[in-house]
NUDRENKOL-253243 format. One line per field, with one value per residue (C-alpha): z, y, x; residue in three letters; residue number from 1; chain. Coordinates in steps of 0.05 Angstrom, whole numbers. Each point is the difference from the previous one (the first is absolute). Layout:
Z: Z	...;
Y: Y	...;
X: X	...;
r: ALA	...;
k: NUM	...;
c: A	...;
END
This chain:
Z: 1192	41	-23	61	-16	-79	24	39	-24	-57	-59	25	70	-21	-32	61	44	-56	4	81	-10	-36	41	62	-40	-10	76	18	12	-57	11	-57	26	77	-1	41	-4	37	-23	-42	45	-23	-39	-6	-36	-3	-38	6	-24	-12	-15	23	46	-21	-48	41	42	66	-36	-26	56	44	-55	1	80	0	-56	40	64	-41	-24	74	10	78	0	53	32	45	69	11	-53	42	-9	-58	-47	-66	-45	12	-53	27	-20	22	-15	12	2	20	59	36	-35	-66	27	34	-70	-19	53	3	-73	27	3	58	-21	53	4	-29	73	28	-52	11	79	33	67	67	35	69	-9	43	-46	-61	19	-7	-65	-26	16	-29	-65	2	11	78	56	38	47	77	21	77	14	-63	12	-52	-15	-21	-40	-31	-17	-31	-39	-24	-15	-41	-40	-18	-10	-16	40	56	39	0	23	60	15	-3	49	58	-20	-14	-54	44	21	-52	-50	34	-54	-72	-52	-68	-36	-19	-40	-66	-23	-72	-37	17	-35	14	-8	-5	-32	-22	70	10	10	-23	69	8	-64	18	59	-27	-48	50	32	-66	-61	-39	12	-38	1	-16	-7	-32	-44	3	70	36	9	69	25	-29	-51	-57	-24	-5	28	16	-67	-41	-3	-14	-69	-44	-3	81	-8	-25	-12	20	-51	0	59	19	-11	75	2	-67	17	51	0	47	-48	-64	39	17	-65	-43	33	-50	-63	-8	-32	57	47	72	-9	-52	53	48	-47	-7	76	-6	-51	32	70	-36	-30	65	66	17	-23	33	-19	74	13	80	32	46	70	15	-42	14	62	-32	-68	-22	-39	-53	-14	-39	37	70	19	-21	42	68	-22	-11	67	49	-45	29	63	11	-23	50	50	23	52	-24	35	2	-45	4	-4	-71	-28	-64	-2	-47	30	-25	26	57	47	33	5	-28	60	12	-72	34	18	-73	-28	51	-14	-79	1	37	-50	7	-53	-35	-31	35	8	83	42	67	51	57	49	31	63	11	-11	-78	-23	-53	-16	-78	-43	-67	-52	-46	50	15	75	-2	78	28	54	-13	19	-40	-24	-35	-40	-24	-53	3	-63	12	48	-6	59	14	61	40	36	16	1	32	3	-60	-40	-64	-23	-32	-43	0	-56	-20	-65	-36	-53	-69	8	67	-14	-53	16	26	-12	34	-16	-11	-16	0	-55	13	-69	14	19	-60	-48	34	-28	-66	6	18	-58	25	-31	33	-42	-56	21	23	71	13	-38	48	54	-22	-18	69	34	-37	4	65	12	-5	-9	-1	-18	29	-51	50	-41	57	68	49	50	17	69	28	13	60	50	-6	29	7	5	-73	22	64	-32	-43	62	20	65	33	-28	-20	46	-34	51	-44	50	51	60	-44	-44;
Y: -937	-3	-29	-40	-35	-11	-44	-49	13	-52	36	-12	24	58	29	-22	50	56	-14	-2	63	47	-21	15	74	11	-5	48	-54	14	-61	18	74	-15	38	11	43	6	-54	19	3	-51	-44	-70	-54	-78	-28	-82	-24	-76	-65	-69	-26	20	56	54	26	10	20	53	18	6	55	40	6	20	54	29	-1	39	50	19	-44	-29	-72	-5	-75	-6	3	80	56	51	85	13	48	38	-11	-71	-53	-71	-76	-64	-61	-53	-71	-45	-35	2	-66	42	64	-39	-32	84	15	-53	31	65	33	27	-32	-8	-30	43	-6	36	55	4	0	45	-4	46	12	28	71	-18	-60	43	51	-71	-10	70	-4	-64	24	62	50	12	17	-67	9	-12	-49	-22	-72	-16	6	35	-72	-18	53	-10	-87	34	43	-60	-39	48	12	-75	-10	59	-21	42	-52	-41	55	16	-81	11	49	-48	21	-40	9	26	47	46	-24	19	-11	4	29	5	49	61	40	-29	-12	10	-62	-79	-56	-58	-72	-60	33	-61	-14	62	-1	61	35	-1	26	53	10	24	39	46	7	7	42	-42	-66	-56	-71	-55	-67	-69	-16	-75	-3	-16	51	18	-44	28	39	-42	-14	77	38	76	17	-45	60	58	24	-21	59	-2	-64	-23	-75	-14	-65	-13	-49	39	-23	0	-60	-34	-77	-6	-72	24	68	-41	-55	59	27	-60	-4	57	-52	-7	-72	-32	-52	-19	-62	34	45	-39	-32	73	1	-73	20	67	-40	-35	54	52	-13	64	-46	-61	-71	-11	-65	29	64	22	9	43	51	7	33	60	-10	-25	-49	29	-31	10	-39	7	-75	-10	58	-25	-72	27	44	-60	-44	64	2	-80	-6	58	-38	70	-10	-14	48	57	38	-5	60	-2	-17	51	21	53	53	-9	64	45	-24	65	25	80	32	-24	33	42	-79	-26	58	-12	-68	10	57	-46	-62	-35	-2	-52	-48	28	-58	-5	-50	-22	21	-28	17	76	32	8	-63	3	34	-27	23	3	13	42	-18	54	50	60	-23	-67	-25	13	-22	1	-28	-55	-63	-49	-58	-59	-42	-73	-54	-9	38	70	27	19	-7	61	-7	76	52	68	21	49	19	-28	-68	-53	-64	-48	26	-63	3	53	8	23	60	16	-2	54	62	-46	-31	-59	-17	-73	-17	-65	-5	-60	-16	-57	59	40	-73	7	65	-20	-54	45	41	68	64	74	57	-43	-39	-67	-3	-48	39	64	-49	-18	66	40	-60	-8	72	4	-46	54	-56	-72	-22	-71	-36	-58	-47	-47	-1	-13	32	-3	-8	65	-3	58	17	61	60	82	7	29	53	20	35	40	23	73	21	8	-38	41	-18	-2	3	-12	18	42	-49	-28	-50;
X: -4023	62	63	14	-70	20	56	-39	-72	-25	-39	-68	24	21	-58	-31	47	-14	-86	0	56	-51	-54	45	10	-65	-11	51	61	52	45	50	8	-3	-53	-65	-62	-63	-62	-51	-62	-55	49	5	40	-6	57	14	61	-10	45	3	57	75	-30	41	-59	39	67	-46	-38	72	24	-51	-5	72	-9	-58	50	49	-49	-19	-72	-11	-10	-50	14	-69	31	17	-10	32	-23	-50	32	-39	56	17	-20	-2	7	-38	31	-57	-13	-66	41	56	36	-11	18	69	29	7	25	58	11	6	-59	-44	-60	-60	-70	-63	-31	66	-18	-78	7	62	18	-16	66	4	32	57	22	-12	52	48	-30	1	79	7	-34	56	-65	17	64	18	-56	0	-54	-9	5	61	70	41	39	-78	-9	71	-28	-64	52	42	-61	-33	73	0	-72	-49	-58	-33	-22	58	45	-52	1	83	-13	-39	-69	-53	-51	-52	45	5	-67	-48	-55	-15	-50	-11	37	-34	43	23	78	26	16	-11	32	-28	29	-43	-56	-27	-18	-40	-79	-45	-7	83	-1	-43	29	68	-33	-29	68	49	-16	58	3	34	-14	50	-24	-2	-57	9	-13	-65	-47	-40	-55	-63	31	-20	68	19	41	-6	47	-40	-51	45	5	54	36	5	37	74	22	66	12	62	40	59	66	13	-60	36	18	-45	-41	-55	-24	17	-59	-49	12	-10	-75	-16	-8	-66	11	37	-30	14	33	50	9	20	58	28	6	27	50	24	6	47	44	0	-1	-45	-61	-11	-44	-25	-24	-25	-16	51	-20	54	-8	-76	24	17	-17	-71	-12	-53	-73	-62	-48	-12	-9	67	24	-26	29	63	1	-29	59	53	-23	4	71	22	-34	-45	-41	-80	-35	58	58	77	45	22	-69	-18	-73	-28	-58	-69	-22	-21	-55	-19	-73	-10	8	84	12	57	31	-14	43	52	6	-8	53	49	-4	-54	-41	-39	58	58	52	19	41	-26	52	-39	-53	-11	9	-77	-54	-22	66	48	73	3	55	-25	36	19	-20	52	-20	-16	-1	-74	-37	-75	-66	-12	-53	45	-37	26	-39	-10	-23	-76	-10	-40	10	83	30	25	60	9	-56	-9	-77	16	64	42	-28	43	6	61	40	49	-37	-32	-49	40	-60	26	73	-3	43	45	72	38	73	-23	-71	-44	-53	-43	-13	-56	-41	11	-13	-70	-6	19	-56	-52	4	-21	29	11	-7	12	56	7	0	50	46	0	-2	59	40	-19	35	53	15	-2	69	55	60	-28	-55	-34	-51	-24	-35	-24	-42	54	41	69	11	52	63	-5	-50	-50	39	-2	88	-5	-56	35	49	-44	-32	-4	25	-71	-53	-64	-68	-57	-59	-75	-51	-19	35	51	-25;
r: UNK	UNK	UNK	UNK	UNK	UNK	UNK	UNK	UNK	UNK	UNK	UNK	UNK	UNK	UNK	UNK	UNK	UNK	UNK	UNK	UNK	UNK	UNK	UNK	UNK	UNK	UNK	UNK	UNK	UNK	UNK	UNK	UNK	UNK	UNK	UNK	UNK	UNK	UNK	UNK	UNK	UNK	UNK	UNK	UNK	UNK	UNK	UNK	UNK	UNK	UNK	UNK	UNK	UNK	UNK	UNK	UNK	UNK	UNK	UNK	UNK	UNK	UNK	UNK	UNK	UNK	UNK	UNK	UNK	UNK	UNK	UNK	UNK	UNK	UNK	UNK	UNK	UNK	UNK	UNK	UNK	UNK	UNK	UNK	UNK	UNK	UNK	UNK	UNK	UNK	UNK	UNK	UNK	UNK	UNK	UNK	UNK	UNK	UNK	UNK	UNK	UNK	UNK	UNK	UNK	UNK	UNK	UNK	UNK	UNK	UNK	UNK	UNK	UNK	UNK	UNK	UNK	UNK	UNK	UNK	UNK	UNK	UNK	UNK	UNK	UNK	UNK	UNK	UNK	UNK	UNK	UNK	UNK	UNK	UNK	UNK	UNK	UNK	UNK	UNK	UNK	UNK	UNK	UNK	UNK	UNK	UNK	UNK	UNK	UNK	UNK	UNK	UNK	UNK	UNK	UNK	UNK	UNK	UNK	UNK	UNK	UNK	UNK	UNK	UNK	UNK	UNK	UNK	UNK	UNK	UNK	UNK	UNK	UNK	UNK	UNK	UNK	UNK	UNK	UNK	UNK	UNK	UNK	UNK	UNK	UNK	UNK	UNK	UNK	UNK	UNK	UNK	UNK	UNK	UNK	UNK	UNK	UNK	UNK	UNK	UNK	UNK	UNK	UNK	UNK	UNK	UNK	UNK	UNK	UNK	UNK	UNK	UNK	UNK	UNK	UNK	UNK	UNK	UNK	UNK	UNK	UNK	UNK	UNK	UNK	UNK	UNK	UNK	UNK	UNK	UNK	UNK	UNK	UNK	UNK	UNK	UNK	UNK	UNK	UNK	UNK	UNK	UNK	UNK	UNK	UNK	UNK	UNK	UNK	UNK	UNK	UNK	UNK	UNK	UNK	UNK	UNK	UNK	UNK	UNK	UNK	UNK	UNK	UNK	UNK	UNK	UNK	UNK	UNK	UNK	UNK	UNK	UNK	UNK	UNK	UNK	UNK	UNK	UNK	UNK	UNK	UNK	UNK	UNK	UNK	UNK	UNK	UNK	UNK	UNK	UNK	UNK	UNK	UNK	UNK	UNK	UNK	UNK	UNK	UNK	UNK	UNK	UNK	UNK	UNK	UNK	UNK	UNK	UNK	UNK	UNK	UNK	UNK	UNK	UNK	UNK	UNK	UNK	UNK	UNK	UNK	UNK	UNK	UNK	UNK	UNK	UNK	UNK	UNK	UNK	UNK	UNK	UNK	UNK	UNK	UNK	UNK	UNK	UNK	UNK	UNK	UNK	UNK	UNK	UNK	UNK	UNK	UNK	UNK	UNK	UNK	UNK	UNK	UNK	UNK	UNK	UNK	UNK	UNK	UNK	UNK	UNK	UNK	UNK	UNK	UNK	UNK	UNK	UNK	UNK	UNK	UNK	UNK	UNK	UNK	UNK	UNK	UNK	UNK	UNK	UNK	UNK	UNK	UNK	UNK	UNK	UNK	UNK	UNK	UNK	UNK	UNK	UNK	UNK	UNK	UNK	UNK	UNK	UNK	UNK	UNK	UNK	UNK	UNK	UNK	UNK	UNK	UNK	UNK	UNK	UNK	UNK	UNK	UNK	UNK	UNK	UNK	UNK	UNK	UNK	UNK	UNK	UNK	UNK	UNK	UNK	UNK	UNK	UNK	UNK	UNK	UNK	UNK	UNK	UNK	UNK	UNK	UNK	UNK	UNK	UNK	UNK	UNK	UNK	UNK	UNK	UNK	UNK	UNK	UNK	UNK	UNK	UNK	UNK	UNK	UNK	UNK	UNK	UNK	UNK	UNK	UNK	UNK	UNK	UNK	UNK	UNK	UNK	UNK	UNK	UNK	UNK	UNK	UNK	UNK	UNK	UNK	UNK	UNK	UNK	UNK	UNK	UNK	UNK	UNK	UNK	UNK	UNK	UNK	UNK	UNK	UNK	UNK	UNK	UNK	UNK	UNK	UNK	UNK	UNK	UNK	UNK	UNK	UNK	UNK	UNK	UNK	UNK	UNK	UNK	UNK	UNK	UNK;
k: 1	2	3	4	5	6	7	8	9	10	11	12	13	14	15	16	17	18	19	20	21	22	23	24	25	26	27	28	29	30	31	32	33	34	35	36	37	38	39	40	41	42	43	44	45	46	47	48	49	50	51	52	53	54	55	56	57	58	59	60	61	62	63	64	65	66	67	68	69	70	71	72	73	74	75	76	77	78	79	80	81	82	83	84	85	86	87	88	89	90	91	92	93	94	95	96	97	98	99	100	101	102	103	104	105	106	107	108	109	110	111	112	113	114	115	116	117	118	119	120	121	122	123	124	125	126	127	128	129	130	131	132	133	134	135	136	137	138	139	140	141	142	143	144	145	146	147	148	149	150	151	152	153	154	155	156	157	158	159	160	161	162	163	164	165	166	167	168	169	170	171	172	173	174	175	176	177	178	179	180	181	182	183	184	185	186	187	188	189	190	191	192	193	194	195	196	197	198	199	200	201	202	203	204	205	206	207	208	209	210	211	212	213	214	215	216	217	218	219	220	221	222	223	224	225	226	227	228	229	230	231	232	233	234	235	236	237	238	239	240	241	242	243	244	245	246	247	248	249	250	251	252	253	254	255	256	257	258	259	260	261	262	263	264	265	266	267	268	269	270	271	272	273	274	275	276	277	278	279	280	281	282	283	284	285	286	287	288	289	290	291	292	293	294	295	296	297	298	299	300	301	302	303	304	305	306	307	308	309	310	311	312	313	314	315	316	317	318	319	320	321	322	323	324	325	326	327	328	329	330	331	332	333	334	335	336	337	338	339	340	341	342	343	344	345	346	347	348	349	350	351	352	353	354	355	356	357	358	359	360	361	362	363	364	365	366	367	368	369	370	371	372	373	374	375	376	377	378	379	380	381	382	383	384	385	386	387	388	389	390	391	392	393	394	395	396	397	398	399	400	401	402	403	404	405	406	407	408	409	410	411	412	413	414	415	416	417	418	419	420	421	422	423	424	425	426	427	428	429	430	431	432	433	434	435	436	437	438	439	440	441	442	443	444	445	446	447	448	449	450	451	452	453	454	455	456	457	458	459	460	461	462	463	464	465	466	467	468	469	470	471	472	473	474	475	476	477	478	479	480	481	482	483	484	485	486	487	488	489	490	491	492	493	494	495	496	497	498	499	500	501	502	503	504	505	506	507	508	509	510	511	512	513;
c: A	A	A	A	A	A	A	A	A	A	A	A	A	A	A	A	A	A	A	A	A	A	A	A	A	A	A	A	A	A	A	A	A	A	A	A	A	A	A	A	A	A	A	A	A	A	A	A	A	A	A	A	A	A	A	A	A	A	A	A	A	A	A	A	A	A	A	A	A	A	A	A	A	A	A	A	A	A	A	A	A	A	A	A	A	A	A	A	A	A	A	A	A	A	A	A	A	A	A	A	A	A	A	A	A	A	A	A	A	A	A	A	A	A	A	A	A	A	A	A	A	A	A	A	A	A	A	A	A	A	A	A	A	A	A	A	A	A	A	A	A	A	A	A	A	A	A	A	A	A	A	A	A	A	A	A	A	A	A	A	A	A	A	A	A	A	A	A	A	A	A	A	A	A	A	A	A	A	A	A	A	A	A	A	A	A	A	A	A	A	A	A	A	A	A	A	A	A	A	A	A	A	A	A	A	A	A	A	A	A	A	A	A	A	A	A	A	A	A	A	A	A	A	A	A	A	A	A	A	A	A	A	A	A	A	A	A	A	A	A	A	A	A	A	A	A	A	A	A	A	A	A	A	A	A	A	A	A	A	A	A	A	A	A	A	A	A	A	A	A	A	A	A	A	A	A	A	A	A	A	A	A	A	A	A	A	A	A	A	A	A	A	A	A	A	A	A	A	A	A	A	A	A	A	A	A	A	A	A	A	A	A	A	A	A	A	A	A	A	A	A	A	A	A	A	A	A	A	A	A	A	A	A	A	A	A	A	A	A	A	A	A	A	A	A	A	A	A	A	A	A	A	A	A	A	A	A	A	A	A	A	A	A	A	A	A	A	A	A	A	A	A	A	A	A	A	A	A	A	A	A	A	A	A	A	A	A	A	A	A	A	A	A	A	A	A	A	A	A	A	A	A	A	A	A	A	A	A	A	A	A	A	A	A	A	A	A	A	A	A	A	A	A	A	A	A	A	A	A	A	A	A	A	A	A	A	A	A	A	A	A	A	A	A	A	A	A	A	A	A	A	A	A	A	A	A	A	A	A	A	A	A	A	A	A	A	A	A	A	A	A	A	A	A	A	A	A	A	A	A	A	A	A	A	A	A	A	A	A	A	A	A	A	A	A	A	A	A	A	A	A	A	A	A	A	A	A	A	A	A	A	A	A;
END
C-alpha cells in the first residue's frame, strides 16, 4: 500500500486499499507500480466493499480513483469517450442517480449515472472534431457556423469543468445540436466502481456485469434494499470472500451527533421511545440535531422532508403547497417534483434513452423552472446533473388526500412523468444527501407500532438510519403534524445561476412532445 494512504487510511481501510489493490493487479492495473497491462480475456471480478455511514466508504473510493489516474487508466465520464485505442485501460465511476452521482463529484470525483454508462451518445461528426480537441485527441478544428471566440468559451469551459456537453452549450449550441442520438453501448470498458450498491436491482446488476470484467461495489448494508428484492441487496449474495466490512467510523466522522444516532440503531435491545430521548438529549448538546416541534415549509423547497407512508406524504405536500399559496389546478416556479418515470410507448425508445441519459430517471430530484416554449413542455432544473437546465415534454401530477385520481396541471401526450416532490419517501430518498434534513418522526413511531422486520431487522430502525443519513450537516427530528408557515416565497434565483449557457431541449416524440 502507498504511504500517502497509511497516513490518512484507518486500519480496516487500509486493507481495504491493499484487497481492491491486488484485485486491480490481477486485472492488469498495478496501482503501486503505475503500471498497466492488457485484461485477461474472459475475466471477471465482483468485489463489494461495505460499511454503514461515516465508515470511510467515499474517502476510500476517492483514493483509489486517483491512484488509477496516476497509473495511466481513462476515466470514462458518460458524455464523450473520444478515439478507441488497444492499449488504453479505462475507469467508470458510477452511481444509481444523478443526486448520488453529484455528492462525488462535489468531493472530487467524476462520478456519473449507470444509464450515462449503458447508453453513449451519437455526435454529429462536425461537433466531434470539438470534442476530440477538447479531450486533447484532435488540432483545434474549423467548424462552419462557430466563431473562433466560441470555440475559445468551449475551451475555457471545458478547462474549468470537464464536461463535453457543457463546453459545446459554452459554445451557443444546443443539445440537439451536437447529440444526435443514443444507444446502448456495445463494447465493454475495464473496471466499474459503483456507489450506492445497495440501491441496485438484479438486471442493473447484470447489466454492468456484461460491460466491466472488474467491478467493485461500495455500499451500506443498513440501508433499504430494492422494492421486490426481499430485503437483499445484490452483495448480499456474493461469497464472503468477495466482500470486505469496513467497521470502523473514521476519525474524520468522530463527534458527530447524526452517525453516533444512526449508529446507535445497531443495539438490538433498544426501543423507539429510548430512541427518541437520544435524539432529545443530543438536540440538546449540538446544534447540528434539532427537536422540531413543525416541519419547515421552507426548506421543503429544496430539501424534502422524508416519509414512510404515503398518506402522510400527499398531506404534507397539499399542507406545502397551501402555505405558498400555489395555484390549485397549476405549479409555481420553484416547486420541487421528483420523476416517476418515462411514459413513452416501445416504438419512441430512441426518446426514452434521450431523456434517461439526460437525467431523468425514475427518482431524479428536479425544480420546476416554469412552463416550455411548445404546449406540454416543462423547464426543469436536474439537480445533481452536470447539465441540469432542460426543457422536456412533460405530465406533472400532483396528489391530493382522498382523492385517487391526481390532478394534472402540465402534460405533454408522452414524455417524463412527475410527482410533487416536497416530501419524499425515506425509500426514494436513498442515494441522496441534503445539508439539512427533516425526518418526520410520527411516521417512523407508526413503524415501530407495526412491528414488521426486513431481513431480520426491525423496520423502523432502517427507517430511521437511511434518513438520518441522508442530512449531511443538520439533522431535523419533527415530532409533530404541523407546518411552519415560510418566511420567503417559492423562487428559482438560486437555480439560475447554476444554469448552463444554453439550456438542453429535450423533444419526446416524433412532433415534439
Amino acid at each position: 500500500m502507498q504511504a500517502t494512504n497509511a497516513l490518512t487510511f484507518s486500519d480496516d481501510q487500509a486493507e481495504a486499499w491493499d484487497r481492491v489493490a491486488d484485485l486491480l493487479r490481477r486485472n492488469g492495473v498495478d496501482l503501486l507500480e503505475a503500471a498497466l497491462t492488457p485484461p485477461t480475456e474472459g475475466k471477471t471480478d465482483v468485489l463489494a466493499v461495505i460499511g454503514k455511514a461515516g465508515s470511510g466508504k467515499t474517502m476510500l473510493l476517492a483514493s483509489l480513483y486517483k491512484a488509477m489516474v496516476a497509473a495511466g487508466v481513462e476515466v470514462i465520464s458518460g458524455d464523450y469517450e473520444g478515439r478507441k485505442r488497444k492499449d488504453r485501460r479505462t475507469l467508470a465511476i458510477l452511481a444509481p442517480t444523478n443526486k448520488a452521482a453529484s455528492v462525488l463529484r462535489m468531493r472530487g470525483v467524476p462520478a456519473t449515472t449507470i444509464h450515462r454508462i449503458l447508453y453513449t451518445p451519437l455526435y454529429d461528426p462536425q461537433y466531434e472534431k470539438i470534442a476530440d480537441w477538447l479531450a486533447g485527441n484532435g488540432p483545434r478544428p474549423e467548424v462552419e457556423g462557430l466563431t473562433e471566440q466560441a470555440l475559445d468559451r468551449a475551451k475555457a469551459f471545458y478547462d474549468q469543468v470537464p464536461s463535453i456537453p457543457g463546453a459545446l452549450a459554452a459554445a451557443g449550441l444546443r443539445g440537439s445540436d451536437f447529440i444526435k442520438g443514443w444507444k446502448r453501448r456495445e463494447e465493454p470498458l475495464d473496471v466499474g466502481f459503483v456507489d450506492e450498491s445497495s440501491m441496485l436491482d438484479e438486471r442493473q446488476f447484470d447489466d454492468l456485469r456484461e460491460i466491466f470484467p472488474t467491478l467493485v461495489l461500495f455500499g451500506d448494508p443498513a440501508q433499504l434494499a430494492p422494492v421486490g428484492q426481499s430485503g437483499q441487496m445484490v452483495f448480499d449474495r456474493l461469497g464472503e470472500a468477495c466482500k470486505l466490512m469496513l467497521n470502523r467510523i473514521h476519525r474524520q466522522a468522530e463527534d458527530n451527533p447524526i452517525l453516533d444516532l444512526a449508529h446507535a440503531l445497531a443495539d438490538p435491545a433498544l426501543g423507539f421511545e429510548s430512541f427518541e430521548r437520544m435524539v432529545e438529549d443530543a438536540a440538546r448538546r449540538d446544534d447540528r440535531v434539532v427537536w422540531a416541534e413543525r416541519v419547515d415549509s421552507d426548506m421543503m423547497a429544496r430539501s424534502p422532508v422524508l416519509v414512510w407512508r404515503n398518506t402522510t406524504r400527499v398531506r404534507l405536500i397539499t399542507a406545502f403547497r397551501a402555505a405558498h399559496g400555489a395555484p390549485e389546478f397549476e405549479l409555481m416556479p420553484g416547486e420541487p417534483l421528483i420523476c416517476d418515470g418515462i411514459e413513452l410507448p416501445l416504438k419512441h425508445r430512441k426518446k426514452r434513452i434521450d431523456l434517461e441519459a439526460r437525467g431523468l430517471i425514475k427518482g431524479a430530484q428536479v425544480i420546476y423552472m416554469g412552463p416550455g416554449t411548445r404546449d406540454g413542455f416543462a423547464r426543469l432544473h436536474v439537480i445533481g446533473a452536470e447539465e441540469p437546465q432542460v426543457s422536456a415534454a412533460s405530465i406533472i401530477k400532483i396528489e391530493k388526500p382522498d382523492e385517487e385520481e391526481p390532478f394534472i396541471p402540465s402534460a405533454a401526450r408522452m414524455g417524463a412523468a412527475f410527482l410533487h416532490g416536497a416530501a419524499v419517501t425515506i425509500h426514494k430518498a436513498q442515494g441522496s444527501q441534503w445539508e439539512e434534513v427533516q425526518v418526520f418522526a410520527p411516521d417512523i413511531w407508526a413503524a415501530a407500532q407495526a412491528g414488521r422486520s426486513e431481513a431480520g431487522l426491525p423496520l423502523w430502525k432502517r427507517l430511521a438510519y437511511v434518513a438520518i443519513t441522508r442530512a449531511e450537516r443538520r439533522l431535523f427530528w419533527v415530532v409533530r403534524n404541523r407546518l411552519a408557515r415560510p418566511h420567503r416565497p417559492l423562487g428559482i434565483e438560486d437555480l439560475k445561476a447554476q444554469a448552463q449557457p444554453a439550456p438542453l431541449s429535450l423533444a419526446a416524440g416524433d412532433e415534439g412532445e
